[in-house]
BALOBA-1460 file (C-alpha; in Angstrom, 3 decimals):
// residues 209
<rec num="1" residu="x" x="-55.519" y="82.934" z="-47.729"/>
<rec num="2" residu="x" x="-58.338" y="81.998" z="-45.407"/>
<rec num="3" residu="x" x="-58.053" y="78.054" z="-44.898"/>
<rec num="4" residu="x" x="-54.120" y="79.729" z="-44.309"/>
<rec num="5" residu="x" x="-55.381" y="82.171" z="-41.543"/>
<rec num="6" residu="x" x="-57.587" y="79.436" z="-40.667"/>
<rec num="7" residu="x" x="-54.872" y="77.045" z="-40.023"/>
<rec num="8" residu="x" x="-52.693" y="79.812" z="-38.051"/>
<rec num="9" residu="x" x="-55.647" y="80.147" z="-35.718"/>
<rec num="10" residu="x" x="-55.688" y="76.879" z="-34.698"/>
<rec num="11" residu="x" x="-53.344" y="77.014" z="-31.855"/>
<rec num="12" residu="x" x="-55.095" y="80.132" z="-30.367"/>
<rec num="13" residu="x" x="-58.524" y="78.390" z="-30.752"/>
<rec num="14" residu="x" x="-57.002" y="75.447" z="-29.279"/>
<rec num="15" residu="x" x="-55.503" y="77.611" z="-26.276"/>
<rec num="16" residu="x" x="-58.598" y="79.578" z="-26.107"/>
<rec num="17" residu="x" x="-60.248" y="75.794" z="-25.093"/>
<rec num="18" residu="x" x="-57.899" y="75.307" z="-22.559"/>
<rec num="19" residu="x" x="-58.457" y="78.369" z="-20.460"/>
<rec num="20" residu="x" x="-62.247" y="78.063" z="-20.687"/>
<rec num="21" residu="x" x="-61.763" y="74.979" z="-18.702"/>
<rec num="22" residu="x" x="-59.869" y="76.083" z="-15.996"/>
<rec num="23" residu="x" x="-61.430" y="77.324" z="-13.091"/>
<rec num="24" residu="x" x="-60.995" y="77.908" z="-9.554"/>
<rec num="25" residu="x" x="-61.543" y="73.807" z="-9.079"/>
<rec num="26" residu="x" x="-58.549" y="72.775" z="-11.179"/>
<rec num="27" residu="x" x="-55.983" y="75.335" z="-11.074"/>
<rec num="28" residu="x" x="-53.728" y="72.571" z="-11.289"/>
<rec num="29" residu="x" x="-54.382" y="72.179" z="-15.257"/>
<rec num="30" residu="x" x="-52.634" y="73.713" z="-17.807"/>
<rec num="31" residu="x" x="-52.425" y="75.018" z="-21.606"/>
<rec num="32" residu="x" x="-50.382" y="72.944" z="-23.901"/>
<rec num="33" residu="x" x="-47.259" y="74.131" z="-25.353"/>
<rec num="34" residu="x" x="-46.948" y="72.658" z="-28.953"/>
<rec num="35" residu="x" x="-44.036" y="74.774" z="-29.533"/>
<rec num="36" residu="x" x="-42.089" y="76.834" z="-26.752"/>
<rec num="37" residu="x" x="-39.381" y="78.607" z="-28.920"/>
<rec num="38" residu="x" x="-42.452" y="80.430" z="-31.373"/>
<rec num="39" residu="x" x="-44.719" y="83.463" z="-30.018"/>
<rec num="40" residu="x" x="-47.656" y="80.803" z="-28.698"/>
<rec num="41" residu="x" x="-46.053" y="78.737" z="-27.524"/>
<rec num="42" residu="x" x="-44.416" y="81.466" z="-25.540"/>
<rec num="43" residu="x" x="-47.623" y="83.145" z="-24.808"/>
<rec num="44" residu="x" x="-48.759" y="80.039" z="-23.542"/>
<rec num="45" residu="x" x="-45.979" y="79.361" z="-20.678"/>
<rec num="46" residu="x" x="-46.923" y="83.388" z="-19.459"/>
<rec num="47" residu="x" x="-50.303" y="81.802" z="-18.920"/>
<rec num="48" residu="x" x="-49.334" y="78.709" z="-17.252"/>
<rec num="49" residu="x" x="-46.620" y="80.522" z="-14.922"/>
<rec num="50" residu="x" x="-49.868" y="83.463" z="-13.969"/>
<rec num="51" residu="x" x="-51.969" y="79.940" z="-13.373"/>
<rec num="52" residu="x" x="-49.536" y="78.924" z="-10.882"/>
<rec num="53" residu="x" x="-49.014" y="81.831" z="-9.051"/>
<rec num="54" residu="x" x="-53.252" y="81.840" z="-9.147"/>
<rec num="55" residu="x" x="-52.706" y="78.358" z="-8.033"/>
<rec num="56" residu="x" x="-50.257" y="79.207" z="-5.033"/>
<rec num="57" residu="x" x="-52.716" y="82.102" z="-4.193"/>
<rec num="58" residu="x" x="-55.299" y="79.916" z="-3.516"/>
<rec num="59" residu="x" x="-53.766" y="77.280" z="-1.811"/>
<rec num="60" residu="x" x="-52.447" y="79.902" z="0.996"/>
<rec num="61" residu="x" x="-55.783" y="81.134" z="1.587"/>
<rec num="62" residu="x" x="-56.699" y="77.470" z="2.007"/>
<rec num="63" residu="x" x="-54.295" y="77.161" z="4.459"/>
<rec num="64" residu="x" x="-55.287" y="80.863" z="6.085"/>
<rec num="65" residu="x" x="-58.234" y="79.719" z="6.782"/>
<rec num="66" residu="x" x="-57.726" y="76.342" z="8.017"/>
<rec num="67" residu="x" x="-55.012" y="78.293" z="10.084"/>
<rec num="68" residu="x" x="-57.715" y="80.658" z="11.218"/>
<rec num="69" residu="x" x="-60.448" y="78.391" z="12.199"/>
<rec num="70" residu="x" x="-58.156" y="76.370" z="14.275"/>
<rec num="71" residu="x" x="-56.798" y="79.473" z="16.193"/>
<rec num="72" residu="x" x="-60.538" y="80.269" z="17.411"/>
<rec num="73" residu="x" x="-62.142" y="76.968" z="17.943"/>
<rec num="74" residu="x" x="-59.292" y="76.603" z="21.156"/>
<rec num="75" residu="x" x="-60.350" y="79.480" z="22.541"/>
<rec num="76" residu="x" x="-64.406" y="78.791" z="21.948"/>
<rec num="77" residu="x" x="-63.843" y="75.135" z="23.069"/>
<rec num="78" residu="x" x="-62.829" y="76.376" z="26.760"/>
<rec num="79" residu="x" x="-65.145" y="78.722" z="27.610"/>
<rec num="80" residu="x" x="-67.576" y="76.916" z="26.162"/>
<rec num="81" residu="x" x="-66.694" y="73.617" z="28.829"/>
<rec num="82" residu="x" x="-66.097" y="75.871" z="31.372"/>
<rec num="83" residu="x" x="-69.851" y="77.385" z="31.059"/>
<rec num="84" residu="x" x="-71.235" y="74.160" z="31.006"/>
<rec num="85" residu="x" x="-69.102" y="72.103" z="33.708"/>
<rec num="86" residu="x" x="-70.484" y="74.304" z="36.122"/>
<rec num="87" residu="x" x="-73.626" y="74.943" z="35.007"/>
<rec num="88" residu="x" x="-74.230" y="71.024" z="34.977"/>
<rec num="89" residu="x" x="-74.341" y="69.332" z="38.300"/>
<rec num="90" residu="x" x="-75.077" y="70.218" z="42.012"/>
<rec num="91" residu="x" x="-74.021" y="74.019" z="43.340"/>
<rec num="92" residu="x" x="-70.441" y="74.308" z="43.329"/>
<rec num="93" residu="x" x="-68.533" y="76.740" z="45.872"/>
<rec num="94" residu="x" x="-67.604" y="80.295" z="44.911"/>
<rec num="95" residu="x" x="-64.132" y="79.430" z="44.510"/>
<rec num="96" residu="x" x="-64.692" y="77.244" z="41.637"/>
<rec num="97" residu="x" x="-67.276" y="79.713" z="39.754"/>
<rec num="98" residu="x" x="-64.719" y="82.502" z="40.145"/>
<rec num="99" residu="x" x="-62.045" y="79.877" z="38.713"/>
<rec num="100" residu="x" x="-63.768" y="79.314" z="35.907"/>
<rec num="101" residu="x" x="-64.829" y="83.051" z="34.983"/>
<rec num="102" residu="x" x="-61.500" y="83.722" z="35.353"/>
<rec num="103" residu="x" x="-60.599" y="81.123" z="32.443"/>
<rec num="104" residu="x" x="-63.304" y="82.417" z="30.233"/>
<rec num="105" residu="x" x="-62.146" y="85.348" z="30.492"/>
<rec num="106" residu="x" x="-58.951" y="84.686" z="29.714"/>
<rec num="107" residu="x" x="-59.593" y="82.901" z="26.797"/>
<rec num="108" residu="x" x="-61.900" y="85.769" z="25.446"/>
<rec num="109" residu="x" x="-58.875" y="87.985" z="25.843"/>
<rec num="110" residu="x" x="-57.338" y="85.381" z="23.762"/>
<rec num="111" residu="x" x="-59.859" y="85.396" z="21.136"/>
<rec num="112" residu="x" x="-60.154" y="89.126" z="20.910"/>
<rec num="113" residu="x" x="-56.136" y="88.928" z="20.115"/>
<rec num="114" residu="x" x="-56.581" y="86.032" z="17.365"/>
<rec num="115" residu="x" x="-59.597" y="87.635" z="15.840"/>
<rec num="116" residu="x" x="-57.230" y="91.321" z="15.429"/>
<rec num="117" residu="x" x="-54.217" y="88.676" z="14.640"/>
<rec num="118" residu="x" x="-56.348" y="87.129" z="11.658"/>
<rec num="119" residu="x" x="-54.330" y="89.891" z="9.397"/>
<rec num="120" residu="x" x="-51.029" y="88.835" z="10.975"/>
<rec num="121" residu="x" x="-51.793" y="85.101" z="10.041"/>
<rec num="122" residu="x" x="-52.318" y="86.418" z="6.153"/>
<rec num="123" residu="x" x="-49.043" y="88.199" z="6.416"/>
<rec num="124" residu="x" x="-47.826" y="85.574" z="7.594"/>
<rec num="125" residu="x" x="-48.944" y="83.293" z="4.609"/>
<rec num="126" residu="x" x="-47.067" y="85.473" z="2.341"/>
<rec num="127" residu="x" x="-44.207" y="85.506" z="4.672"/>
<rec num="128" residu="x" x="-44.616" y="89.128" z="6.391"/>
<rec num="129" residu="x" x="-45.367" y="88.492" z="9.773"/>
<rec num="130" residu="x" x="-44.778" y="90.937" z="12.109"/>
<rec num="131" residu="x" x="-43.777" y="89.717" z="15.690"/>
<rec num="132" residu="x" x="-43.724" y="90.986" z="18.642"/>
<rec num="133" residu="x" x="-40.951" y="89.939" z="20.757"/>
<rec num="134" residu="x" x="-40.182" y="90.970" z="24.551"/>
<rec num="135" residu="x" x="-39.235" y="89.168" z="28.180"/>
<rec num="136" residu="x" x="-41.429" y="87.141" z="29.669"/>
<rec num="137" residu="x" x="-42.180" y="84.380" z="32.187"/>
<rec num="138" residu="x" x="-42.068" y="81.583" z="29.710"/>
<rec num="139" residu="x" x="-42.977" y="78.990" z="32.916"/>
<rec num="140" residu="x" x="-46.263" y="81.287" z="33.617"/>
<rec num="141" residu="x" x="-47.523" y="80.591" z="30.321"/>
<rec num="142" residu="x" x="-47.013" y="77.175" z="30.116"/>
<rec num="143" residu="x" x="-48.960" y="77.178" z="33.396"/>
<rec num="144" residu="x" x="-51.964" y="79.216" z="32.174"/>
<rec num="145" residu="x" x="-52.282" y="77.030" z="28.902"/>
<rec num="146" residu="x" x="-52.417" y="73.330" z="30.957"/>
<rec num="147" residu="x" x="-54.907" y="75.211" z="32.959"/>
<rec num="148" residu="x" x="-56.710" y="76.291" z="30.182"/>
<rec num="149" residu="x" x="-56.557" y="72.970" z="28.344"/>
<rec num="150" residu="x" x="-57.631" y="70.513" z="31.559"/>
<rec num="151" residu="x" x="-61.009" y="71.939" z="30.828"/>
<rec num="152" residu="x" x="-60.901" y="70.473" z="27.629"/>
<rec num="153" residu="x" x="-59.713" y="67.392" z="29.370"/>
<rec num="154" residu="x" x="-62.056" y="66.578" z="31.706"/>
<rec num="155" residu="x" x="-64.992" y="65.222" z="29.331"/>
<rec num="156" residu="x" x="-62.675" y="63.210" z="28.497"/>
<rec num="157" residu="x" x="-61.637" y="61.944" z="31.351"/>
<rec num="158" residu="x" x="-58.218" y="62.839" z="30.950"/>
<rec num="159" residu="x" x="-55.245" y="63.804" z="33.024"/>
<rec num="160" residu="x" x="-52.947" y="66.627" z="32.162"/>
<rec num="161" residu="x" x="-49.561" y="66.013" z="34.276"/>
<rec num="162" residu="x" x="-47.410" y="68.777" z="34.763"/>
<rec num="163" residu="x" x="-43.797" y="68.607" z="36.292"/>
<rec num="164" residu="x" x="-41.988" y="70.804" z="38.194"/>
<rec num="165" residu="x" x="-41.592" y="74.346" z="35.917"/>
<rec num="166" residu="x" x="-38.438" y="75.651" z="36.224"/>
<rec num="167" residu="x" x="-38.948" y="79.286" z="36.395"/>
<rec num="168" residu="x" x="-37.485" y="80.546" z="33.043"/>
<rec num="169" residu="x" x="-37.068" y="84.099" z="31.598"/>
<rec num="170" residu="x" x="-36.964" y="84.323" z="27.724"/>
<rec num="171" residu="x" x="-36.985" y="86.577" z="25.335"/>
<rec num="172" residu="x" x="-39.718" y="86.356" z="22.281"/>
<rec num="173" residu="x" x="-43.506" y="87.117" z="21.190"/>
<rec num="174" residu="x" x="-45.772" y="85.570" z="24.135"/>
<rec num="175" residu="x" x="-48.792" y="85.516" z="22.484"/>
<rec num="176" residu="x" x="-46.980" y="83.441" z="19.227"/>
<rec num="177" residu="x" x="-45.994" y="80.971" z="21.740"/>
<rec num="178" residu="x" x="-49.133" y="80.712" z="23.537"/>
<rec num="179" residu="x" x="-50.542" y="79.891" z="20.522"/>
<rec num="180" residu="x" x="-48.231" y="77.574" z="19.920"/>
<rec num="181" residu="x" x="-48.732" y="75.464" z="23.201"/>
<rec num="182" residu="x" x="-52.122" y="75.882" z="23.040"/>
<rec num="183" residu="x" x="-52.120" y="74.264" z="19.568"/>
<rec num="184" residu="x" x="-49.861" y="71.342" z="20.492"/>
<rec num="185" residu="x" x="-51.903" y="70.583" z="23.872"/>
<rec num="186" residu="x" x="-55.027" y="70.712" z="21.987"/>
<rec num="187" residu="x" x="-53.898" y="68.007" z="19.162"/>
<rec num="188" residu="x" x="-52.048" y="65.947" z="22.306"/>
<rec num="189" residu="x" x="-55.523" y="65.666" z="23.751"/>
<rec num="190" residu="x" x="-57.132" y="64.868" z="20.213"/>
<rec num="191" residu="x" x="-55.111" y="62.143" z="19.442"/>
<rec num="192" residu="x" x="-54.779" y="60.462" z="23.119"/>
<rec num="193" residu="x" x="-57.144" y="57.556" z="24.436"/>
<rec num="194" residu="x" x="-59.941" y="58.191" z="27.043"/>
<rec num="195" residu="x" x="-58.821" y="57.833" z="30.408"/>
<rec num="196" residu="x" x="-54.847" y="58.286" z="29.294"/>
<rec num="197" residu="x" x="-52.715" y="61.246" z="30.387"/>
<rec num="198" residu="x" x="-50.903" y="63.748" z="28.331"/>
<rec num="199" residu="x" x="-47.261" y="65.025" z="30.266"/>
<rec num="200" residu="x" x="-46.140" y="68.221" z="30.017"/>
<rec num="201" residu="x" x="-42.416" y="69.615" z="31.103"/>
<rec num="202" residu="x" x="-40.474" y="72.540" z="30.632"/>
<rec num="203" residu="x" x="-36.893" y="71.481" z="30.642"/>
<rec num="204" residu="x" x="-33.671" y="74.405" z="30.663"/>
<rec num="205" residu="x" x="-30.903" y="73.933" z="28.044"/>
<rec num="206" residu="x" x="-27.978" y="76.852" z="27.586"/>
<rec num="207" residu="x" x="-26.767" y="76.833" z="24.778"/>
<rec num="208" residu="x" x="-23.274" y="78.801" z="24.131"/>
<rec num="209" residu="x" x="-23.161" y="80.832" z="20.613"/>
């Protein structure tokens, strides 16, 4: 009777194992299934499907805050070159200091939003956003980001063309979209050459339904 209990116990020791060595570094292991039809073996694929859910858990908050710390570096990156482009260098005129308060403070009403949107972004990992969508000016806020981003340009040394915006009415969540341009205007300048230029245009398509 007890080298047959013994014997039984095998599988559980042997699962037992298993779990001990997964941790929060290799989620992506799992506990053998010898058998899947008997009662371990089923018990085993319940603990490999809660590892994977455990496994997609972790990888969205991986992504959160990846998410996250891109969203505020933007924002810090700005004000940040705007403080020190005119702090460095001879006296500038009052138009420029006031220019460049203005941007700072712009994109500290930006971070206040992102920093109260952090819970939208982890509804948003599990698929819940919530949007906000209304009219606006989308040709004003393609205007604000390039100026917002030619601060992060001019270390640099480079140029931030704009063409002609089309003034253009749509409907949708500004502050998403902001986000959005300031995201792709921030990786165009990343990934482009000192001294090159980065174009931006705003072109008007209608579209019939």
């Amino acid at each position: 009777g007890y080298m047959l209990a013994w014997k039984s116990l095998q599988p559980v020791v042997a699962m037992s194992r298993d779990a001990e060595r997964i941790g929060s570094g290799n989620l992506t292991a799992r506990i053998e299934v010898v058998n899947p039809q008997d009662e371990l073996g089923q018990l085993a694929g319940t603990f490999n499907r809660l590892l994977q859910r455990l496994q997609e858990s972790f990888d969205r908050q991986r992504q959160f805050m990846a998410d996250a710390s891109h969203e505020l570096r933007t924002p810090v990156s700005v004000s940040r070159t705007a403080a020190q482009v005119n702090l460095e260098g001879p006296e500038r005129p009052a138009a420029e200091y006031r220019e460049a308060l203005s941007v700072i403070e712009k994109q500290m009403s930006r971070l206040s939003r992102i920093v109260n949107d952090l819970f939208l972004l982890a509804k948003a990992d599990t698929g819940a956003a919530l949007l906000h969508p209304r009219r606006f000016a989308l040709d004003e806020t393609v205007r604000e980001s390039v100026q917002a981003a030619r601060l992060l340009a001019a270390p640099r040394k480079l140029e931030i063309a704009v063409s002609e915006l089309p003034e253009s009415m749509v409907h949708g969540d500004e502050d998403r979209i902001r986000q959005l341009l300031m995201l792709l205007l921030d990786n165009a300048l990343k990934y482009t050459p000192e001294g090159g230029a980065v174009r931006v245009s705003l072109e008007r398509q209608d579209t019939a339904y």
